[in-house]
C-alpha positions as CSV (number, residue, x, y, z in Angstrom):
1,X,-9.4,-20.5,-16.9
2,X,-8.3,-17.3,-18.0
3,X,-4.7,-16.7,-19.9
4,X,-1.6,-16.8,-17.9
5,X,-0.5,-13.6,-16.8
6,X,3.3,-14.5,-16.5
7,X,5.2,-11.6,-14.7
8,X,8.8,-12.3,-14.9
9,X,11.5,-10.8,-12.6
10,X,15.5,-10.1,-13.4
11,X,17.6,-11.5,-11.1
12,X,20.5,-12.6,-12.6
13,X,22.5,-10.4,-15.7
14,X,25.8,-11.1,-16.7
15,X,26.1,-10.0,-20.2
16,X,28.5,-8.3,-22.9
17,X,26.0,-7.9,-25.2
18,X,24.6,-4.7,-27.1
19,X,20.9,-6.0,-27.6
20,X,19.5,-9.1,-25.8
21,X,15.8,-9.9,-27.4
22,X,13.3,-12.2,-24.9
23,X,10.2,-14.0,-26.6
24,X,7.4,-15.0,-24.5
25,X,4.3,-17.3,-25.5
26,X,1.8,-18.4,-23.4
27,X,-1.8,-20.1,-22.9
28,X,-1.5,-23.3,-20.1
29,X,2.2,-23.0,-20.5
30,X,5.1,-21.2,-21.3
31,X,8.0,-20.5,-23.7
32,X,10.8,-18.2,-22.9
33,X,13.3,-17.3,-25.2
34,X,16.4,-15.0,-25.8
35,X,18.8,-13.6,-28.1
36,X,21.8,-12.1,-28.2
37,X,22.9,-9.5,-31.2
38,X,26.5,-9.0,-29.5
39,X,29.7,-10.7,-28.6
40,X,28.6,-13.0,-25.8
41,X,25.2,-13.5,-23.6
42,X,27.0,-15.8,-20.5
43,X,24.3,-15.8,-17.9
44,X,20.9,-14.3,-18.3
45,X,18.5,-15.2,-15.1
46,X,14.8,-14.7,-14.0
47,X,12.3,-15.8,-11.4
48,X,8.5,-15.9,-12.8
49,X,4.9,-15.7,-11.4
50,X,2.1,-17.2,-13.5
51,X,-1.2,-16.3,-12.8
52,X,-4.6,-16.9,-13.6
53,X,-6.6,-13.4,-12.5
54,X,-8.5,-11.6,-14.5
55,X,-7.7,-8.8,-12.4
56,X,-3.8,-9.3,-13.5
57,X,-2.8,-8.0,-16.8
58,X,0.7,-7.9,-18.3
59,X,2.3,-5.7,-20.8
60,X,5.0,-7.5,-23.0
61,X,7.3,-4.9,-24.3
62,X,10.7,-6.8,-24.9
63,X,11.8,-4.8,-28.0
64,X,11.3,-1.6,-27.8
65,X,12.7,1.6,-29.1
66,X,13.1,4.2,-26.6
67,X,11.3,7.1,-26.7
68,X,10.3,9.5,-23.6
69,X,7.1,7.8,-23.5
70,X,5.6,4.4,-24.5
71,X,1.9,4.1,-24.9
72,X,-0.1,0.6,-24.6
73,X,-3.0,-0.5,-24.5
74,X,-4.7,-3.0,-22.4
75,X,-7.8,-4.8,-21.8
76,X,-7.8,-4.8,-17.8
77,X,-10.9,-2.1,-17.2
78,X,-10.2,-2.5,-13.3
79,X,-6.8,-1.6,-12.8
80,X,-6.7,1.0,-10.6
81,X,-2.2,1.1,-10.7
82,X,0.8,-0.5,-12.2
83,X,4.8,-1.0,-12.4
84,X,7.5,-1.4,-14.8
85,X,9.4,-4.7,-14.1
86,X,12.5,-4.0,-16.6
87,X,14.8,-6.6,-18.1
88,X,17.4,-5.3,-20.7
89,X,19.0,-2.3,-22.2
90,X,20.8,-2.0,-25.3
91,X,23.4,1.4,-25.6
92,X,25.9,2.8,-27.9
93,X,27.5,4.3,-24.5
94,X,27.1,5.7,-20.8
95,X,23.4,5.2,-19.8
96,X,21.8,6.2,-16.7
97,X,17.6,6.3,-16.8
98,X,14.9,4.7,-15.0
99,X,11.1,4.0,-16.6
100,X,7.9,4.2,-14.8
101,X,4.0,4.0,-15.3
102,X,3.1,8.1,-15.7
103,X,-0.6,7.4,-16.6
104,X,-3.0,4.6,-16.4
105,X,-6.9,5.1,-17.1
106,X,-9.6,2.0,-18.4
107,X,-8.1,1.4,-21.9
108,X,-4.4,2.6,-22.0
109,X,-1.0,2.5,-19.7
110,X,2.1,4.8,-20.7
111,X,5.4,4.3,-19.3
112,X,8.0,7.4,-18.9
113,X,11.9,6.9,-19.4
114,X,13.3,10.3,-18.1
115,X,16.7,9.8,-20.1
116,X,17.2,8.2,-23.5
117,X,20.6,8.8,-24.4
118,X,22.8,6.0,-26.3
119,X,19.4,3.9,-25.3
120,X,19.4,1.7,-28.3
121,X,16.6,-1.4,-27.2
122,X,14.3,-1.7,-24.1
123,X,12.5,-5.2,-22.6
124,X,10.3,-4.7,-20.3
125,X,6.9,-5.5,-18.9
126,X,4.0,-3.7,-17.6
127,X,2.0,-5.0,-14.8
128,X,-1.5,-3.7,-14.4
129,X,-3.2,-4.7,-11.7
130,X,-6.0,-3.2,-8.9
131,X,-4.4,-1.5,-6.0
132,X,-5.1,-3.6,-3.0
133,X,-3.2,-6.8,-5.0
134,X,0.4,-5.1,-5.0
135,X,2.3,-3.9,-1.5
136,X,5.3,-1.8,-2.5
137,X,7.5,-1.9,0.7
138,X,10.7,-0.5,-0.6
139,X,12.6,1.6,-3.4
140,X,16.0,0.7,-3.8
141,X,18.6,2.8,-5.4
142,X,21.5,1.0,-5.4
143,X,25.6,2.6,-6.0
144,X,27.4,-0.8,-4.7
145,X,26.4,-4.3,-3.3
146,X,24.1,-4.9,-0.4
147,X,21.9,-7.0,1.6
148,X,18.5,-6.1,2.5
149,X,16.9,-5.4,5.9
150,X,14.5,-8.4,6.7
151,X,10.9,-8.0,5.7
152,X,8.1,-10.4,7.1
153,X,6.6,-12.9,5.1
154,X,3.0,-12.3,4.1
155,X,0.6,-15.2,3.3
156,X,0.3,-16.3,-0.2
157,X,2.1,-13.9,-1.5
158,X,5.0,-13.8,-4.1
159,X,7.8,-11.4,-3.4
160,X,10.0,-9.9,-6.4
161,X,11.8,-6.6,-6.8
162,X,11.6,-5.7,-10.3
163,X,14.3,-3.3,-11.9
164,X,13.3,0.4,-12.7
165,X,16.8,2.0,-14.1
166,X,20.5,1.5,-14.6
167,X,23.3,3.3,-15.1
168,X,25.6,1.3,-16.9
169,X,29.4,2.6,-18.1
170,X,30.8,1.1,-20.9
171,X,34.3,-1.0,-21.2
172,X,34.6,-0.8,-17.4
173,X,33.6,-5.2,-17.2
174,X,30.8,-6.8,-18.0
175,X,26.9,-6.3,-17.1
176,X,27.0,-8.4,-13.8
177,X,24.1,-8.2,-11.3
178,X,22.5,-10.6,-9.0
179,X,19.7,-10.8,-6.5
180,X,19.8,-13.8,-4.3
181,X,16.8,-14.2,-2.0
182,X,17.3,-16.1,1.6
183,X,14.0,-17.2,3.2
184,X,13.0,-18.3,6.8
185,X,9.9,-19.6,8.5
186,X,9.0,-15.9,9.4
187,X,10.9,-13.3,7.1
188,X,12.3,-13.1,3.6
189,X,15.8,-10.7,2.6
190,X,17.8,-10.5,-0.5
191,X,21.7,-9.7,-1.0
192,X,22.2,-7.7,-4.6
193,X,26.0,-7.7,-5.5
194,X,27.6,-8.2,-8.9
195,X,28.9,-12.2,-8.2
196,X,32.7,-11.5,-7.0
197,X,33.0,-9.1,-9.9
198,X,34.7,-5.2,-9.1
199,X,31.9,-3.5,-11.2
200,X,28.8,-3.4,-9.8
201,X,25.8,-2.3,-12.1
202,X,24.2,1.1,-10.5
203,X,20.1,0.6,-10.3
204,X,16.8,1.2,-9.3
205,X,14.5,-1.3,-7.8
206,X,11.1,-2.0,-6.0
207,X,10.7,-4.3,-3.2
208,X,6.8,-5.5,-3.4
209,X,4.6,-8.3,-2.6
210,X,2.5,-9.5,-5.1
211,X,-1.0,-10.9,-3.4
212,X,-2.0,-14.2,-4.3
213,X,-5.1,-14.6,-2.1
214,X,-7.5,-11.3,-2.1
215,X,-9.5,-11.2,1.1
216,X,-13.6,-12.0,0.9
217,X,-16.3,-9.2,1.3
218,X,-17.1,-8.9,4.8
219,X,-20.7,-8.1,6.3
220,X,-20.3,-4.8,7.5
221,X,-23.9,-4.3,8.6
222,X,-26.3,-6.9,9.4
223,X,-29.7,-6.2,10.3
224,X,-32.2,-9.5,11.2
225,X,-35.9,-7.8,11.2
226,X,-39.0,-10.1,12.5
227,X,-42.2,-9.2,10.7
228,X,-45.8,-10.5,9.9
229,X,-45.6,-10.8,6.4
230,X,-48.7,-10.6,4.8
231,X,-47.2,-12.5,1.1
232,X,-46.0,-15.4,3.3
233,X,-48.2,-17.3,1.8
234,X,-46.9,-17.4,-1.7
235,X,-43.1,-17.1,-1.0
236,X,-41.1,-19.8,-0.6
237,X,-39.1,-21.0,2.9
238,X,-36.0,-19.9,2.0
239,X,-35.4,-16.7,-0.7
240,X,-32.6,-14.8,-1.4
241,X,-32.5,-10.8,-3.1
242,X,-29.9,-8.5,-4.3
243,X,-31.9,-5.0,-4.3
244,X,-29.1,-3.0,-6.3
245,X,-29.0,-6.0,-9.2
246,X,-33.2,-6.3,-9.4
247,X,-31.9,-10.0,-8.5
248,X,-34.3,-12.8,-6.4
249,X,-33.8,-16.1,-6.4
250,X,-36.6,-18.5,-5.0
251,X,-35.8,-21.6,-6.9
252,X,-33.8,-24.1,-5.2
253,X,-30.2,-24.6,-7.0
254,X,-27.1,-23.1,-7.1
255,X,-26.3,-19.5,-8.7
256,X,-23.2,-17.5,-9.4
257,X,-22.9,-14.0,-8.9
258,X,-20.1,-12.3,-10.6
259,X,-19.2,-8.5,-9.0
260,X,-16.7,-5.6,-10.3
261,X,-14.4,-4.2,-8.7
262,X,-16.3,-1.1,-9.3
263,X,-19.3,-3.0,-6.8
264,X,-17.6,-1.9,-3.4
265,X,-20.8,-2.1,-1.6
266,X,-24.1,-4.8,-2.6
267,X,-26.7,-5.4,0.0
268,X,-27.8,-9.3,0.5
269,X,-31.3,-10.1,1.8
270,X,-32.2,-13.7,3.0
271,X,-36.0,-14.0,4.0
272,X,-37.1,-17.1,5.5
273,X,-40.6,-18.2,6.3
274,X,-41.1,-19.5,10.2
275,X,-42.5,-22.6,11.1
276,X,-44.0,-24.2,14.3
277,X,-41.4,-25.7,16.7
278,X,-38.5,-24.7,14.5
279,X,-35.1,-21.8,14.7
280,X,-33.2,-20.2,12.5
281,X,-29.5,-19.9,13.1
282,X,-27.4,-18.0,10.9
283,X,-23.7,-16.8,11.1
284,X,-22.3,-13.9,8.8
285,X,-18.0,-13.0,8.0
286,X,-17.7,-9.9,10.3
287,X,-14.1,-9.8,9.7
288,X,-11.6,-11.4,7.9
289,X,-8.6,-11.4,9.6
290,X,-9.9,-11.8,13.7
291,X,-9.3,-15.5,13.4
292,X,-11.0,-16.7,16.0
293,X,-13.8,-14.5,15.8
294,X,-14.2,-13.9,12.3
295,X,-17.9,-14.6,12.1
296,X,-20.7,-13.4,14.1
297,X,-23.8,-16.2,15.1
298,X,-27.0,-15.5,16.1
299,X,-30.3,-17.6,16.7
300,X,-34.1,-16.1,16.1
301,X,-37.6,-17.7,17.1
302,X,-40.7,-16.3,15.7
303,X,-43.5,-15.8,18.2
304,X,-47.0,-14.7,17.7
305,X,-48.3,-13.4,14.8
306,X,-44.5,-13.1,13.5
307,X,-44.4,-15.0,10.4
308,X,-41.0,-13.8,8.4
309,X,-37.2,-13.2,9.4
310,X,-35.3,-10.8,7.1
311,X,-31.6,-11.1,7.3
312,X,-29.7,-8.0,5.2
313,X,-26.4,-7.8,5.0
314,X,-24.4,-5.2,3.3
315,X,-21.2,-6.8,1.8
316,X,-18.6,-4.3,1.4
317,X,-15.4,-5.4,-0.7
318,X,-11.5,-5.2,1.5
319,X,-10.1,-5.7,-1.5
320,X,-10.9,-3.8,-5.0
321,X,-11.3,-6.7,-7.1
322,X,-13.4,-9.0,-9.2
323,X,-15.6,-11.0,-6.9
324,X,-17.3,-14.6,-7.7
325,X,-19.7,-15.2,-5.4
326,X,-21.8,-18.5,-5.7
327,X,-25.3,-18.3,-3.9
328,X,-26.8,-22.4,-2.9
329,X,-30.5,-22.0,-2.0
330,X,-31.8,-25.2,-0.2
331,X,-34.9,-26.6,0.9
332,X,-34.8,-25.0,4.4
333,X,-31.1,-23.0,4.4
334,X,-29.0,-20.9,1.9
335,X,-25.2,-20.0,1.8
336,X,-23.6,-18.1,0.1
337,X,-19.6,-18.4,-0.3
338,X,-17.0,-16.3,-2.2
339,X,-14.9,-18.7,-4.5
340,X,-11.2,-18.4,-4.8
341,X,-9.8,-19.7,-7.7
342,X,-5.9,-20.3,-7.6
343,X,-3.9,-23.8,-7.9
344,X,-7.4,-25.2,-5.8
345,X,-10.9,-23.8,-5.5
346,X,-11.4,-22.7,-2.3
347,X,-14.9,-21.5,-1.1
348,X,-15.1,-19.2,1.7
349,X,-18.6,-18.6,3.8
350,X,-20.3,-15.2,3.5
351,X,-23.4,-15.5,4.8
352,X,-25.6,-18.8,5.6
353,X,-28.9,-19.1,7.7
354,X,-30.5,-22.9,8.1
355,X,-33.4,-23.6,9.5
356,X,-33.7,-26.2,12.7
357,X,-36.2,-28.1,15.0
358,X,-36.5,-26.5,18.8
């Protein structure tokens, strides 16, 4: 297991405070903290995501001194884009700013606030994360309470909408703000108002999905070639070979392959050796979300002086992420799944040929 990436989203402030402080500790749990340097901290609210990805990486910035730009560094070499989930301010007077990510490359992340005055303390976090696991749908800026169009709920996914500015006026009332979400069997909204209060906090939010279940590789070319191969002889029924990584496997076992993000494309080749009287079927994932006809099937006899069946497939990544793939090689068949590791493992087919009797 990797370490909790724990993303945290404000959705309840109600405050009179002039620095709030959060503290944050994590491994297979999770402490949250906070502290108040001002008169009176009544409600202070937030939903959280904990993940284990090592494609996820998360930023802690919950004291911070403004400046025009912030920058961090990070160990998450795949991250291809990121957001600012913001928390609290703390101000000597009228603030109105927002912060956002201005550049991300493979070993550093800065953040841009575009107005610092009477800006005493930020919190914030970072989330870095590759582009195909975040769906921004919406930017809010918001002058007065509200409630959202409905937006359609997408499969194991979390939605949040993480602040990006204020604009806060001071001895008008206190900090109020709340986000209530309101879920159905089909869609997902959100009201923001300031709970019954007149003074509504002015700000700057994202509507996004965060995606909890990246999509396999699919087989985006197959070719199945018949030959007379002339090293029959010494290879085994069933081998497996992965040109680009000088990989072959002709033991039987299991094996796990590990790809980057940066490995859109691998080719796979399966040969198996024919027999008298017996098939080969095989069945490849042409496309992850037909349903119904997700895979392809086919069945091959050799004839003649046809000895070998070579099944390549080139696997080409839908998602820009980390891939485990796990490779079984059998007696007379092979599989080879792409493992999903979330609250369950979950295996998911890739490729698989087996051989049978006529």
């Amino acid at each position: 297991m990797n370490l909790l990436q724990i993303i945290l989203e404000l959705i309840l402030n109600w405050w009179a405070c002039k620095r709030i402080v959060i503290t944050l500790f994590q491994l297979l749990e999770f402490t949250v903290g906070t502290t108040c340097s001002g008169p009176t901290l009544y409600t202070f609210g937030f939903r959280w995501v904990a993940m284990d990805s090592e494609d996820i990486y998360v930023v802690n910035s919950f004291t911070t001194t403004p400046a025009h730009s912030l920058t961090y560094p990070h160990s998450a070499p795949n991250a291809t884009a990121a957001f600012v989930s913001l928390f609290t301010f703390g101000y000597t007077g009228e603030v109105k700013f927002q912060i956002q990510v201005i550049e991300l490359n493979s070993t550093h992340v800065t953040v841009g606030i575009d107005n610092i005055n009477n800006l005493r303390t930020l919190g914030f976090q970072i989330i870095l994360h590759p582009i195909s696991f975040v769906k921004i749908v919406d930017s809010i800026n918001a002058m007065s309470s509200f409630t959202s169009p409905s937006y359609a709920l997408q499969p194991k996914s979390f939605f949040i909408m993480p602040f990006q500015g204020f604009w806060h006026i001071p001895d008008t009332e206190n900090v109020t703000i709340k986000h209530t979400q309101t879920q159905t069997s089909t869609d997902i909204s959100y009201t923001s108002d300031s709970q019954g209060n007149t003074y509504y906090l002015n700000n700057t939010h994202l509507v996004l999905w965060i995606i909890n279940d990246p999509l396999p590789a699919e087989c985006t070319t197959i070719r199945i070639t018949q030959i007379k191969d002339l090293q029959a002889s010494t290879r085994p029924t069933i081998q497996i070979s992965v040109p680009e990584l000088n990989l072959v496997y002709d033991t039987l076992g299991q094996y796990d392959l590990k790809l980057t993000a940066s490995q859109v494309v691998i080719n796979i080749q399966v040969y198996a050796k024919c027999f008298k009287n017996k098939k080969y079927v095989s069945q490849f994932n042409k496309c992850n979300t037909c349903q119904s006809k997700r895979y392809m099937n086919f069945t091959h006899n050799c004839y003649g002086a046809i000895n070998t069946l070579i099944y390549t497939a080139r696997l080409t990544q839908t998602m820009l992420t980390s891939q485990q793939l796990v490779l079984y090689l059998y007696a007379t068949s092979c599989k080879i799944t792409w493992l999903l590791q979330t609250s369950v493992i979950e295996e998911t087919i890739i490729l698989q040929v087996q051989q049978q009797t006529i």
